[in-house]
N, C-alpha and C positions, 0 to 999 in steps of 0.2 A: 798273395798268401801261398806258403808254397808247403802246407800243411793242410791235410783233411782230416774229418772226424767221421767216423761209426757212432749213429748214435743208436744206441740198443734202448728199443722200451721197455717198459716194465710193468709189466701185470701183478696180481700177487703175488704168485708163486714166484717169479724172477725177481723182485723185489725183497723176498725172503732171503735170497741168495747172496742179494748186495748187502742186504742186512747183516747176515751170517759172515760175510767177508769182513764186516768193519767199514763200509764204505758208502753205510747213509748219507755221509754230509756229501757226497760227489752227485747225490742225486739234483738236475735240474728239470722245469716245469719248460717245456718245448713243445709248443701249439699247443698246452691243455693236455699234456700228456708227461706223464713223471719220465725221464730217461735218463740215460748215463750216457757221456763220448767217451771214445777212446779213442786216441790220440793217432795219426798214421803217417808215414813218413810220406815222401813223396815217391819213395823208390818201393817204397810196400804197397803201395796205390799202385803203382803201376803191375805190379805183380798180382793183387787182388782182382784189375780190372782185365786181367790176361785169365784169369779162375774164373771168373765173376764178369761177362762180358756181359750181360743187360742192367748193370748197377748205373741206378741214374744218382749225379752228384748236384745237389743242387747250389743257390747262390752263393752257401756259407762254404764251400766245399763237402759238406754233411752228407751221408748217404745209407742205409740200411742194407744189413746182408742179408742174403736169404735166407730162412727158418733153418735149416741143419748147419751151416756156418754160425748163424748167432749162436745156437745154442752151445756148440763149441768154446768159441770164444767168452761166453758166460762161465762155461765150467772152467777155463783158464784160470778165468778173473776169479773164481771163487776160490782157487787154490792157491795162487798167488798172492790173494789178497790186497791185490792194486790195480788201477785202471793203465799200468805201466806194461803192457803187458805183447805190445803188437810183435817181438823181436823174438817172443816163443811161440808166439801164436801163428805167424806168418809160415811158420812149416808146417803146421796143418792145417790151417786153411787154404794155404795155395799149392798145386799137384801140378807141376810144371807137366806130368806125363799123362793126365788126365784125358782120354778120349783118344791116344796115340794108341797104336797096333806095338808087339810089344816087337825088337828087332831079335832076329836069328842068328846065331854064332855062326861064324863065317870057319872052313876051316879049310 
């Protein structure tokens, strides 16, 4: 399978959002908990696991982002109004320059 999934849980409040987007029927019941995937390439995987280096992926490929990342990507999804969404989302969650020292002009 050469596809992963984000799946984002949903509380109420996050819930309201998926509601507000139009996109209750995307919601599924995983381990007893309501959540939505969003879908990831394998080359956005790789990018997210370079941002996102303690992200454990489990059997299904499946894996959660950390709290300031989902919530992100939740406000995506809620403007967009689709679960299609990793291709504008992958520029802000992933900071290729993230923890680099910034370089000096050379002259």
């Amino acid at each position: 399978m050469s596809d992963y999934l984000i799946n984002l849980f949903l509380d109420d409040k996050k819930m309201q959002v998926i509601e507000g987007a139009g996109l209750a029927g995307q919601v599924k019941d995983i381990g007893g908990k309501k959540a939505i995937q969003v879908k990831v390439s394998e080359k956005e995987q790789k990018k997210l696991s370079k941002g996102f280096p303690d992200l454990e992926i489990d059997s299904s490929n499946a894996y959660v982002l950390p709290a300031e990342a989902e919530n992100k990507l939740l406000d995506i999804i809620s403007q967009m109004k689709t679960l299609d969404v990793m291709k504008a989302a992958i520029i802000k969650l992933y900071n290729p320059l993230a923890g680099k020292a910034p370089r000096s002009a050379q002259r």
